[in-house]
C-alpha angles and dihedrals in degrees: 000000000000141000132209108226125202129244116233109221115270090185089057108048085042083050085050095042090058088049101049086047087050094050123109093273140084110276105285104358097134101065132195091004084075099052083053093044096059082037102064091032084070095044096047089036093220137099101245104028117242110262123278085236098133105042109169124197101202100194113207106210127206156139126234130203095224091060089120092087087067126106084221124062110253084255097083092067090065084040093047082057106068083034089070084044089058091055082239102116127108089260100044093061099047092038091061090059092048088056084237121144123227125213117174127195130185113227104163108001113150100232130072093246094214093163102058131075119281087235091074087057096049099108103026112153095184148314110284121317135247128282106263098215090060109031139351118296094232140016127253111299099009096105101061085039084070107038075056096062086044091058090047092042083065101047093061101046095050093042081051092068097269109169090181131013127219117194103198123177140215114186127128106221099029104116090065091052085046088050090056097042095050088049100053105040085049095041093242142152123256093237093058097054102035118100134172101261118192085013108285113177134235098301100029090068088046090058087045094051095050090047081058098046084051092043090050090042096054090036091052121182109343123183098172119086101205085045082052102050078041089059116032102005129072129220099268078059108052095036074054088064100039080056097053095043088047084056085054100049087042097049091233117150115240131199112207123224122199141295099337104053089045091073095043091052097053092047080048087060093049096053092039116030109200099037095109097073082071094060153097142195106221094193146331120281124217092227110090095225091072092057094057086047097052095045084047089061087037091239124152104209108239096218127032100186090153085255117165089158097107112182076112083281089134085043104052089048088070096049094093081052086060093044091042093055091042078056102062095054090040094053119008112105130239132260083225092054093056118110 
């Protein structure tokens, strides 16, 4: 399988590098917005970027078998659900400040979800997903199923007019898959990689660490990546992936969230060498697998707020650093223009 990744615009960010040095400011005052600035400039293709008008969150929703490791009962995942419909969650609410939209899907949520629009289930791979220490996550072929409905998830987001895209995630249990993800793809131990999530105390997160050495011994060595999100991911993961690499494909620029989307990305990369160009880290997760997997893309978060919430709340925090660093090429005026 291979994908054909776009190519952000040198010539554009080059274009956008001139201007920020020509601005009314000492060389390279502004920071990191520059570095964004130029940033968004090749992915847009355009001096200044396009507005960030249309931001859209897209939440993958899912349950996990090993969701026994979090602090919350796996029914919070089906209840989480309606909260994002309510417009009530985390993310909801940021997002609506951030002028950012929220669409959640549930891909592998373990209820049948009678009560919701058919629009949510639209792209709905299973119920749940196996215990990883004990069996595979997912059955033959569900795994690229589901990558599938990423790719298409995309698709209709960015033909519907998406200028950023946002993967969040619900799923109780889905730091511990991420854990081992991020573990196997990166050859570490459990202990390095395992957090405490939702908050789990001391022995909690011994328990959680042993449940990820077990998961990475019955797995073994895995080069695949669909075999690995077979083995030791779950759906929401992998149509996270499919998502990532589509955005690629697409050139359509991405914010990365926490934890979850850290080891979809890096399965992203696996699958399509070269999408990363296309993404962001929007800020810096508690949870250490994220870290790995961020130094592994070679990203810098934008934000570190301390934030283990998910849903792209953390995400969707960084999005007016992105508009303020598209501003300052849009509307600063330039040393050649003084009088």
């Amino acid at each position: 399988m291979r994908f054909a990744i776009a190519t952000p615009d040198a010539d554009a960010s080059a274009a956008a590098r001139t201007r920020l040095d020509g601005l009314v400011k000492p060389l390279g005052s502004l920071g990191r917005l520059e570095d964004l600035a130029a940033w968004l400039s090749a992915a847009h293709g355009a001096v200044p970027p396009r507005p960030l008008d249309d931001v859209r969150v897209v939440v993958f929703a899912g349950d996990h078998g090993v969701s026994g490791m979090s602090a919350y009962p796996r029914e919070v995942t089906a209840a989480m659900v309606r909260v994002f419909l309510a417009g009530k969650s985390g993310v909801g609410v940021l997002a609506g400040l951030a002028g950012a939209k929220v669409r959640a899907l549930d891909i592998a949520v373990d209820w049948d979800g009678a009560d919701v629009p058919a629009a949510v289930l639209a792209h709905k791979v299973r119920r749940g997903s196996g215990s990883i220490d004990v069996e595979d996550a997912l059955a033959e072929g569900e795994a690229r199923t589901a990558f599938d409905h990423g790719l298409a998830i995309a698709d209709e987001e960015i033909d519907g007019g998406a200028d950023l895209l946002i993967p969040g995630d619900m799923g109780i249990g889905n730091t511990t898959i991420c854990a081992a993800v991020v573990a196997a793809v990166l050859g570490l131990a459990a202990d390095d990689v395992v957090g405490t999530g939702t908050g789990i105390d001391k022995e909690g997160r011994a328990r959680k660490v042993a449940v990820v050495e077990a998961a990475l011994q019955r797995a073994g060595e895995v080069k695949d990546p669909f075999a690995l999100l077979t083995a030791l991911g779950s759906a929401c993961l992998a149509a996270t992936a499919g998502f990532l690499v589509q955005a690629g494909v697409r050139g359509a620029p991405v914010l990365l969230d926490g934890v979850f989307s850290g080891a979809a990305a890096l399965v992203a990369r696996e699958i399509a060498p070269g999408a990363e160009q296309w993404w962001l880290a929007g800020h810096r997760s508690t949870e250490p697998s994220q870290a790995y997997a961020l130094r592994s893309l070679g990203l810098e978060p934008i934000l570190d707020l301390g934030l283990r919430l998910g849903e792209g709340s953390g995400a969707v925090q960084a999005v007016p650093t992105l508009r303020a660093a598209r501003a300052i090429l849009a509307d600063m005026g330039l040393l050649a223009e003084l009088t």
